[in-house]
C-alpha positions in Angstrom: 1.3 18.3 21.7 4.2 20.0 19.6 7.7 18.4 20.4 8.9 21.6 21.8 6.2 21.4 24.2 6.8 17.6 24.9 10.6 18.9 25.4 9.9 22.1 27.9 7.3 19.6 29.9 10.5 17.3 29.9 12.7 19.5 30.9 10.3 20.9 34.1 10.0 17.6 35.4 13.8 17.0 35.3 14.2 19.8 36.9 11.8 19.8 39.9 13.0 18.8 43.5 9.8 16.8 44.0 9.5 12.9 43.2 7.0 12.7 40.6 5.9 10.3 37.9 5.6 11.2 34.3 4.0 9.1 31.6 4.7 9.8 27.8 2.3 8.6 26.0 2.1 8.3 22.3 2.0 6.0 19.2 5.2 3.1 18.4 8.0 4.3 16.9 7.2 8.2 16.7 10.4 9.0 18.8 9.5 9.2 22.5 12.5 7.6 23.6 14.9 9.3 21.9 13.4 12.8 22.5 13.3 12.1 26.3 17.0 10.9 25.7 17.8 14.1 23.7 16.2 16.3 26.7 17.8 14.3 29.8 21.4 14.4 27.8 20.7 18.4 27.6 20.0 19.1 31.3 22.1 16.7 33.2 25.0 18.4 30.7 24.1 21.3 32.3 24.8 19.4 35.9 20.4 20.6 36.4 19.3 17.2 36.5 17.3 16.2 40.1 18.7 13.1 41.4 21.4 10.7 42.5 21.8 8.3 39.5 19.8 7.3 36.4 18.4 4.0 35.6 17.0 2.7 32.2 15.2 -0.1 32.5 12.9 -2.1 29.3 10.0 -4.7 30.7 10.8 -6.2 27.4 10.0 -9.7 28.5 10.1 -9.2 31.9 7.3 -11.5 33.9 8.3 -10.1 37.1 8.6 -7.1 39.1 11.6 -8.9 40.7 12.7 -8.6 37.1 12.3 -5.3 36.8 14.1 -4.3 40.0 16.9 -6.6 38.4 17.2 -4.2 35.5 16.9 -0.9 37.5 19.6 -1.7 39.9 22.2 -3.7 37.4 21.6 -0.3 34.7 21.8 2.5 37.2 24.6 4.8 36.7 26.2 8.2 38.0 23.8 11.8 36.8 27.0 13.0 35.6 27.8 9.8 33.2 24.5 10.2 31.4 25.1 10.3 27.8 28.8 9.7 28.0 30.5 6.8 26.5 30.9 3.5 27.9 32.3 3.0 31.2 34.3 -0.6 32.3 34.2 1.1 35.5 30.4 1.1 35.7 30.4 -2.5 35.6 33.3 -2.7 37.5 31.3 -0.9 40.5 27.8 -3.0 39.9 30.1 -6.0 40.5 31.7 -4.8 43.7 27.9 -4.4 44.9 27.3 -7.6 43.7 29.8 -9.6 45.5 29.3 -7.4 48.5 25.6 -7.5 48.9 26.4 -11.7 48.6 29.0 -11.6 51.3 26.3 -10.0 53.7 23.6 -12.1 52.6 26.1 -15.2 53.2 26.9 -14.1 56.8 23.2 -13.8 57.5 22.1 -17.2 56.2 25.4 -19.3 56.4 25.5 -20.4 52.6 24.9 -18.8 49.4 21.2 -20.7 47.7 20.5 -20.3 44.5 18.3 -17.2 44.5 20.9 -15.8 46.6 21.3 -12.9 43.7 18.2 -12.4 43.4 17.8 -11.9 47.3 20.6 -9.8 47.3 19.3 -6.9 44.2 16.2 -7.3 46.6 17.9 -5.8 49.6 20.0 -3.1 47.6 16.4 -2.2 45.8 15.3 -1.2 49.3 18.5 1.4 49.8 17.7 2.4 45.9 16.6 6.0 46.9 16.2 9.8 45.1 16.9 8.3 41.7 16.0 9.0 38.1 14.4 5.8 36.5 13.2 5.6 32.9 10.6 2.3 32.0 10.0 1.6 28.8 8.5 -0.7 26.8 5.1 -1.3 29.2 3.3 -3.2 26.2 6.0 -5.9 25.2 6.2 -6.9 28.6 6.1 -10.7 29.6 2.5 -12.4 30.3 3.1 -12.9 33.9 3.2 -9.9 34.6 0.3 -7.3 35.2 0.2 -3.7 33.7 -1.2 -2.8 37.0 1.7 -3.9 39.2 4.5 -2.3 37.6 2.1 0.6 37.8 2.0 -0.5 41.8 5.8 -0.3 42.0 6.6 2.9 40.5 4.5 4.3 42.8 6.3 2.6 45.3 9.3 4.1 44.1 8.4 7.9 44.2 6.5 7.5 48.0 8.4 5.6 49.5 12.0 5.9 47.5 11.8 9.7 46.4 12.5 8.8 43.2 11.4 10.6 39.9 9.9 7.7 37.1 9.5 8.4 33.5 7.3 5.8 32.0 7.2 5.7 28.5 3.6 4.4 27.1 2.1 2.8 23.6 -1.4 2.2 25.2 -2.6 1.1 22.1 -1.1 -2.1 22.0 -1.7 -3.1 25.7 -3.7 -6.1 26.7 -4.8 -5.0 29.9 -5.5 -1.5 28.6 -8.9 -0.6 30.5 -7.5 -2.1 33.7 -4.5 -0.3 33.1 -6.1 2.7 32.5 -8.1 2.9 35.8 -5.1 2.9 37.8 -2.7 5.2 35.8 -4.5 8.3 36.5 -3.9 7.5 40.6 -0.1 7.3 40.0 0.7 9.7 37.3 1.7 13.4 38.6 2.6 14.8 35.1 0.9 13.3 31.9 2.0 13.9 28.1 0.2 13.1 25.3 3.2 12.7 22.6 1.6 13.5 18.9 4.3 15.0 16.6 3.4 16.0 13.0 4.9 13.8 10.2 7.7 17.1 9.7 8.5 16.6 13.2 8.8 13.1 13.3 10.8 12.7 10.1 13.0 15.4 11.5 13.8 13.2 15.1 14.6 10.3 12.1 16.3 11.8 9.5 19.0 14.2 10.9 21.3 14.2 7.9 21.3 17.0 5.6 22.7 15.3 2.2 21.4 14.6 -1.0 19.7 11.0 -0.6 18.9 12.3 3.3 16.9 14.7 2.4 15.1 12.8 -0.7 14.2 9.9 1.8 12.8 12.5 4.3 10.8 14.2 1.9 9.1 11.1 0.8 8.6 9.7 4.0 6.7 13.1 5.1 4.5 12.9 1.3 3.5 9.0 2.8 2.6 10.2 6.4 5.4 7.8 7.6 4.9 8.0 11.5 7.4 5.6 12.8 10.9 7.0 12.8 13.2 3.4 13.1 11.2 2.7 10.0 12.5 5.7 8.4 15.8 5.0 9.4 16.0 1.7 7.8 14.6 2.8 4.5 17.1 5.8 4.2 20.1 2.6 4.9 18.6 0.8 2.4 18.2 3.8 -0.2 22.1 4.9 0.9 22.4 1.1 0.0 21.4 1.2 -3.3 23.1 4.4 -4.4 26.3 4.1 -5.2 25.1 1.3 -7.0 22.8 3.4 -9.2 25.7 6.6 -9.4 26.5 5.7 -13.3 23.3 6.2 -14.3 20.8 9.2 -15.0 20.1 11.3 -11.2 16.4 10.8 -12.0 17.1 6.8 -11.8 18.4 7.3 -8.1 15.5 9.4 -7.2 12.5 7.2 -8.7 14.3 4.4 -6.7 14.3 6.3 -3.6 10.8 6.9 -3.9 10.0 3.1 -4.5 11.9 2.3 -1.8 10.2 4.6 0.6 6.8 3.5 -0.5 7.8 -0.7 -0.5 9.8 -0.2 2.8 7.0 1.1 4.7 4.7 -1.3 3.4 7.5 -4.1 4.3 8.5 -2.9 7.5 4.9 -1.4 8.8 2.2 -3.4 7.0 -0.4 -2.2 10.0 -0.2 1.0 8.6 0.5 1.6 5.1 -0.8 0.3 2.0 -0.6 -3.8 1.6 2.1 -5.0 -0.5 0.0 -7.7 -2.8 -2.6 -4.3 -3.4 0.9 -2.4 -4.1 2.1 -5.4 -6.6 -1.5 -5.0 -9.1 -2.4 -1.5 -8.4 -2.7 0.3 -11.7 -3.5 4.5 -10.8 -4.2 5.2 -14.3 -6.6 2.6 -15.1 -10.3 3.3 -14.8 -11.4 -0.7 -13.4 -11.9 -0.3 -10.0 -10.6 -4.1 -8.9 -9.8 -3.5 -5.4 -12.5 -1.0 -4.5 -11.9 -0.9 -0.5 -8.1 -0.9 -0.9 -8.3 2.0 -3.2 -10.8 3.8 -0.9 -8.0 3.8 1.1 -4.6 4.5 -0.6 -5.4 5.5 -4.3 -5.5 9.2 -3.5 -2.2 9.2 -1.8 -0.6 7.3 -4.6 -1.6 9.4 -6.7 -0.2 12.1 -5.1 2.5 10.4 -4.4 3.0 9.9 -8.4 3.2 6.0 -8.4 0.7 4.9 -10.9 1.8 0.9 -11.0 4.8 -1.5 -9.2 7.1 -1.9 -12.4 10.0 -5.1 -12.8 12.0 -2.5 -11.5 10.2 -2.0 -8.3 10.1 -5.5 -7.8 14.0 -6.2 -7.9 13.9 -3.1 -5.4 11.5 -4.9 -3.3 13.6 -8.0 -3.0 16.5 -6.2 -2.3 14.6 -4.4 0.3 13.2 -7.8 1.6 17.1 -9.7 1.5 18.7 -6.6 3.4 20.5 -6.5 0.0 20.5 -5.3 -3.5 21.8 -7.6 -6.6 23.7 -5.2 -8.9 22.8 -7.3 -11.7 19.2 -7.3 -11.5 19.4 -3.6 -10.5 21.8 -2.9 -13.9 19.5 -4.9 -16.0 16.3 -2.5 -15.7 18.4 1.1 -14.6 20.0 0.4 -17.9 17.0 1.3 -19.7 15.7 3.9 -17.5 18.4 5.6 -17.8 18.6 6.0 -21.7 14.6 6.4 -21.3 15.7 9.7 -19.1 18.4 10.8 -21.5 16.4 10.3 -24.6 13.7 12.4 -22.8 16.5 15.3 -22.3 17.4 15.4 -25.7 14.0 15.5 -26.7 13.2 18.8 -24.4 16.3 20.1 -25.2 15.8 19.6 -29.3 11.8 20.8 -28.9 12.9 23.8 -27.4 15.1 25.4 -30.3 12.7 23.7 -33.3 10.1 25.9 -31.7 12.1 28.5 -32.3 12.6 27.6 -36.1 8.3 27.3 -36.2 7.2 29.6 -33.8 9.4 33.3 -34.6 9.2 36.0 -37.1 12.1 37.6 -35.2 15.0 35.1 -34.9 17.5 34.6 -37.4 18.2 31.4 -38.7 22.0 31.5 -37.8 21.8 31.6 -34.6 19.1 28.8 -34.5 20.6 26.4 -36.8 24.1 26.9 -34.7 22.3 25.7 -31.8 20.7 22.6 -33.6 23.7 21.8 -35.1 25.8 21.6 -31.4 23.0 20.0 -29.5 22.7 17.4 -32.4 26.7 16.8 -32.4 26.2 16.5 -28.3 23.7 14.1 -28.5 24.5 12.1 -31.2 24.7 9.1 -29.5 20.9 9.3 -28.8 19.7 10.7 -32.1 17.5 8.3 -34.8 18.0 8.5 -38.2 14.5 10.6 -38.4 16.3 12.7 -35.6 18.8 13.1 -38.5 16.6 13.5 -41.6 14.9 16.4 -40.0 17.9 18.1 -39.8 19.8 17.4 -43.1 16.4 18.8 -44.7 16.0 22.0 -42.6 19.9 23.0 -42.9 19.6 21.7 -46.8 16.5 24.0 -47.4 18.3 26.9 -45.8 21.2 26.2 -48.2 23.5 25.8 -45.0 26.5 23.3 -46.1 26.4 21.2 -42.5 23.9 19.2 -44.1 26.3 17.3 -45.3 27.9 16.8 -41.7 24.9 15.9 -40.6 24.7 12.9 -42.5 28.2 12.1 -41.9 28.4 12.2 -38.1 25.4 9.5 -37.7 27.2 7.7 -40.0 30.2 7.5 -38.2 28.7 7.5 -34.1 26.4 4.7 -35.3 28.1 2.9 -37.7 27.8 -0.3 -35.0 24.4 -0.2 -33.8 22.2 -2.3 -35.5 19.2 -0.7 -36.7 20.6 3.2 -37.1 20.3 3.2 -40.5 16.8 1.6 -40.8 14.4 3.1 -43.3 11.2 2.5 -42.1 11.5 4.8 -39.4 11.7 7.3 -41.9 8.3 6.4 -43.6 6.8 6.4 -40.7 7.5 9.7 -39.5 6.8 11.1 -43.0 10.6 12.1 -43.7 12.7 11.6 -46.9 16.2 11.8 -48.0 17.9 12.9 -51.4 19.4 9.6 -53.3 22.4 10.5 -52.3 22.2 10.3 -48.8 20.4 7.5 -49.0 22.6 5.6 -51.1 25.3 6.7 -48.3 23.1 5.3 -45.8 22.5 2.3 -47.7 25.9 2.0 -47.7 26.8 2.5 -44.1 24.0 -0.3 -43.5 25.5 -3.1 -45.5 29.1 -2.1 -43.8 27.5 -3.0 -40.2 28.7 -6.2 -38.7 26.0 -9.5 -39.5 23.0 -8.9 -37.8 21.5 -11.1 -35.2 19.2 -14.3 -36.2 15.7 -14.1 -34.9 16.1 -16.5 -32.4 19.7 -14.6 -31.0 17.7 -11.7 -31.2 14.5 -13.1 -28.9 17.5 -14.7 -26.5 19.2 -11.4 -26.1 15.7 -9.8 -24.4 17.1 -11.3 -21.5 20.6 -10.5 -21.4 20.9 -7.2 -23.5 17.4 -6.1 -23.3 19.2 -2.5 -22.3 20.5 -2.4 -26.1 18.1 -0.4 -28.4 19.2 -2.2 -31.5 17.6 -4.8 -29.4 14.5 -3.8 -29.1 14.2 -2.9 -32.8 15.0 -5.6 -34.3 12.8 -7.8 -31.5 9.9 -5.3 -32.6 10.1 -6.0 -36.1 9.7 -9.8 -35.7 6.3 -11.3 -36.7 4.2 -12.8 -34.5 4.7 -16.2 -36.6 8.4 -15.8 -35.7 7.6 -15.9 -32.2 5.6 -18.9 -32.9 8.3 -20.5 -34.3 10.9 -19.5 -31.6 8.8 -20.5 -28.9 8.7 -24.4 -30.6 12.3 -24.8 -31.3 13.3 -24.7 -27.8 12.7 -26.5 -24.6 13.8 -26.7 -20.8 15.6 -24.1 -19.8 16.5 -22.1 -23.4 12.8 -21.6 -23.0 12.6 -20.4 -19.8 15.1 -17.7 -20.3 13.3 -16.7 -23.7 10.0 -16.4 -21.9 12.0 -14.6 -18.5 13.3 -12.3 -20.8 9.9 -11.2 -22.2 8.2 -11.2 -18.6 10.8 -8.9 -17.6 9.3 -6.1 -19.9 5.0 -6.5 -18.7 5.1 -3.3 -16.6 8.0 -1.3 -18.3 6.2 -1.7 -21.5 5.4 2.4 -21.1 9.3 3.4 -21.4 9.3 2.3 -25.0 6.9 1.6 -27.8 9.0 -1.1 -29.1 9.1 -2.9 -25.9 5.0 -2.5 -26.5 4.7 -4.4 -29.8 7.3 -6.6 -28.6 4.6 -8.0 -25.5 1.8 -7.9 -28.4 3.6 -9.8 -30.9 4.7 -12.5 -28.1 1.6 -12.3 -26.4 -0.3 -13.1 -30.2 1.9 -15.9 -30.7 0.8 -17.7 -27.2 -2.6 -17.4 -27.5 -2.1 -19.4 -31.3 0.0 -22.0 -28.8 -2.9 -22.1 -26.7 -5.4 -22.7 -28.7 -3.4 -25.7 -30.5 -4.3 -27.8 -26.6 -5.2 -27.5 -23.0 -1.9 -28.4 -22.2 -0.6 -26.2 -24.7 -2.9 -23.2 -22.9 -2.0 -23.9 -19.8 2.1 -23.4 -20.4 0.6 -20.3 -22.7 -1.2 -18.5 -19.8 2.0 -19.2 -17.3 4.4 -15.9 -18.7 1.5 -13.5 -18.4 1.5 -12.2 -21.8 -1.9 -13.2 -22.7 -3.3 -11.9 -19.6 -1.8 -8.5 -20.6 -3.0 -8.5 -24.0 -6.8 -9.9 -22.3 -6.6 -6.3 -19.7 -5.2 -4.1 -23.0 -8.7 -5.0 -24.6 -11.0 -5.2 -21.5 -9.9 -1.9 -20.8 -10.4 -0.7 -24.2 -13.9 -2.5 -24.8 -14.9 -0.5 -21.4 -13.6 2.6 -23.0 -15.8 2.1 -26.1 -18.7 0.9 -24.2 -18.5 4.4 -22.2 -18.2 6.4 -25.5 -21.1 4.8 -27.3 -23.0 5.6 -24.1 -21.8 9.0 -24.1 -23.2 9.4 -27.8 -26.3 7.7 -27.3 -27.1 10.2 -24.1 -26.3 13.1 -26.2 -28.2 12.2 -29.3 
């Protein structure tokens, strides 16, 4: 049934003479409660609302229908007072009762026992009459107490009390179900099966209309997210995590929403979404099928979902979600890099976009082009390579436009400080040169840069400036023998951090191919450790590395295995 069915059936039964019993029945967490709160608060503001006072009582716990009449008498309150704020005099007037109802029970049996409270709620139940009463909370009631008897009672209450009950129902998780079930069709007058879609659930959670609100609710209806307190708690956590991820690139904010949404269900409502340790190893893009009945079950969706594999990243994100809290270092150590992969991919688009027009036009003159060029280089300096920068001293030299020069110049001058800007081999390998002149500039530029880092500074730095690009270049360039050496010439906890720093990158490796030679190159140099002893192997095999580089070639010996197959089928 569609909510606004669920709320005109509502809104019938509050609004009948008769004393009836209606049960709302539906799934945990889907928002029963709070649309029946939404609905009462709507009538009785209109003054429509059938009955003397309103009582809310949970069996949470409860082991007694004694219990239970505890809670409905001590909670009942004025029609008129529902959904206002707190009242002292509410409990001013329940206490009144109270020592009232004692005072008469003390006349009548000369002393005041023990259960002498309990005796007196009994008696005030039995004057209890024409009221609205809400139960909730039928299947996290205490042991000692029968499905079937509360059942007993509120039919009690609408025969011989004229009251109207609402009994709010998650039959799945009762214990006494078929029992139960037996006698609820004798008592119920008006029955409501509560089924919202995921849009209609997400809108009874999410109510907001911001940014971040309407990101979480999104992804929480692309998951099939059913439970809406769940939703709740990962759009705090998300609104947690913002303003902590404000300085960096918007798509940073919005991948971390995602995560979030995906890990938070999985935290808070492992019965129904995917497992967390599946979550942790899954790999969307990869062809091995390792957890065949786990991705029977959620691979489509994450796919769909886009999230091909839980990064370092997600991870942090998880613990935050898993502390209630998010460490703004961990979170600025991987954003960091993120961030500059998401503005490096702008530039990119951005540059593609007007070289196309230099390639791909008989029509467009090359003023206009170059002028563009030349102010989205200068805008984007900072994220330009020196083949970035070759590329464009050629084209505006062959064109015999004189901000060639300035071309040159500018990199020079942005990235005078950053280790690795003025490195050649990029050059080679993208198939650029440069006149002797500017390269005798560069040259220049290069040996004007402060020291550069030692190998071993360099490996160290992975760990506490891995956001750093000249970072990652200079750890790319290192042999595998360096690593070999690096990983001997320290012990204890130097080592530790070295090898944290490299672990840090396993499931990143994607943003940057320098991060990727980087885990070859260390992985390379532990398999040498580990085939120097078993003891030597077994510290090897403890970062991971070598079990990367063991999947990398697994995963391409499958690949070839399928191909020769292929060719031997066709031939």
């Amino acid at each position: 049934m569609s909510i606004d069915n669920v709320r005109a059936a509502i809104e019938r039964f509050l609004l009948n003479d008769k004393p009836q019993v209606l049960c709302i029945r539906g799934a945990w967490g889907t928002g029963k409660t709070y649309t029946w709160d939404d609905v009462l608060k709507e009538v009785a503001d209109t003054g429509r609302v059938k009955a003397k006072k309103y009582a809310k009582a949970s069996l949470f716990g409860l082991n007694s229908i004694k219990e239970l009449k505890r809670e409905i008498y001590l909670s009942a309150i004025d029609i008129d007072k529902i959904g206002k704020p707190f009242d002292i005099s509410n409990v001013k007037e329940v206490g009144s009762n109270l020592l009232s109802g004692a005072k008469s029970i003390a006349k009548k049996i000369g002393f005041l026992q023990d259960d002498a409270l309990t005796a007196m709620i009994e008696v005030a139940a039995t004057y209890a009459r024409e009221h609205l009463i809400l139960i909730d909370d039928l299947e996290r009631k205490g042991e000692d107490l029968r499905s079937v008897d509360v059942l007993g009672y509120i039919a009690l209450l609408r025969d011989d009390r004229a009251c109207k009950v609402t009994l709010l129902l998650n039959d799945e998780e009762l214990e006494d179900g078929e029992e139960f079930s037996s006698y609820l069709e004798k008592v119920v007058d008006v029955y409501i099966r509560f089924q919202p879609s995921r849009e209609e659930i997400a809108d009874i959670a999410i109510r907001e209309t911001d940014e971040i609100s309407a990101l979480v609710r999104n992804n929480a209806i692309a998951l099939g997210i059913s439970n809406v307190r769940v939703m709740r708690k990962i759009l705090e956590l998300v609104k947690d995590v913002q303003p902590l991820l404000a300085k960096y690139s918007g798509v940073v904010t919005t991948n971390a929403a995602a995560t979030i949404t995906l890990l938070g269900w999985s935290y808070f409502q492992p019965k129904s979404a995917p497992p967390l340790d599946y979550l942790k190893r899954v790999n969307t893009y990869s062809s091995a099928q390792a957890d065949e009945k786990q991705d029977l079950l959620w691979r489509d969706l994450l796919l769909e979902y886009h999230y091909t594999s839980t990064s370092e990243f997600d991870l942090v994100l998880l613990k935050g979600i898993e502390n209630g809290y998010f460490d703004e270092g961990e979170i600025d150590k991987h954003a960091a890099e993120l961030h500059l992969a998401d503005e490096r991919d702008k530039v990119e688009k951005e540059m593609r976009v007007v070289w196309d027009d230099v390639h791909y036009s008989f029509t467009k003159p090359a003023e206009g082009i170059l002028d563009r060029l030349f102010e989205c280089y200068v805008r984007n300096i900072k994220f330009m390579t020196i083949a970035d920068m070759a590329a464009l001293e050629a084209l505006f030299r062959e064109l015999e436009d004189k901000r060639s020069e300035d071309v040159v110049a500018r990199y020079i001058e942005v990235h005078k400080d950053s280790p690795g800007a003025f490195d050649f081999d990029q050059l080679y390998q993208f198939g650029h040169e440069l006149p002797d002149a500017v390269r005798e500039n560069i040259a220049a530029a290069e040996a004007a840069q402060t020291p550069k880092l030692s190998p071993d500074d360099v490996v160290k730095a992975l760990a506490t400036r891995g956001g750093h690009q000249e970072i990652f270049d200079a750890a790319a360039k290192l042999p595998v023998a360096e690593y070999v050496r690096i990983f001997k010439a320290y012990e204890g906890k130097e080592l530790s951090d070295i090898l944290s720093g490299l672990r840090q990158y396993l499931t990143v490796g994607s943003l940057n191919s320098r991060i990727v030679t980087i885990m070859d190159n260390a992985g390379q140099a532990l398999r040498l450790l580990a085939a120097e002893s078993p003891i030597n192997k077994r510290r090897a095999m403890r970062p991971g590395l070598i079990q990367r580089l063991d999947l990398i070639e697994a995963e391409k010996g499958a690949q070839a295995d399928k191909a020769r197959s292929n060719e031997e089928v066709q031939n």
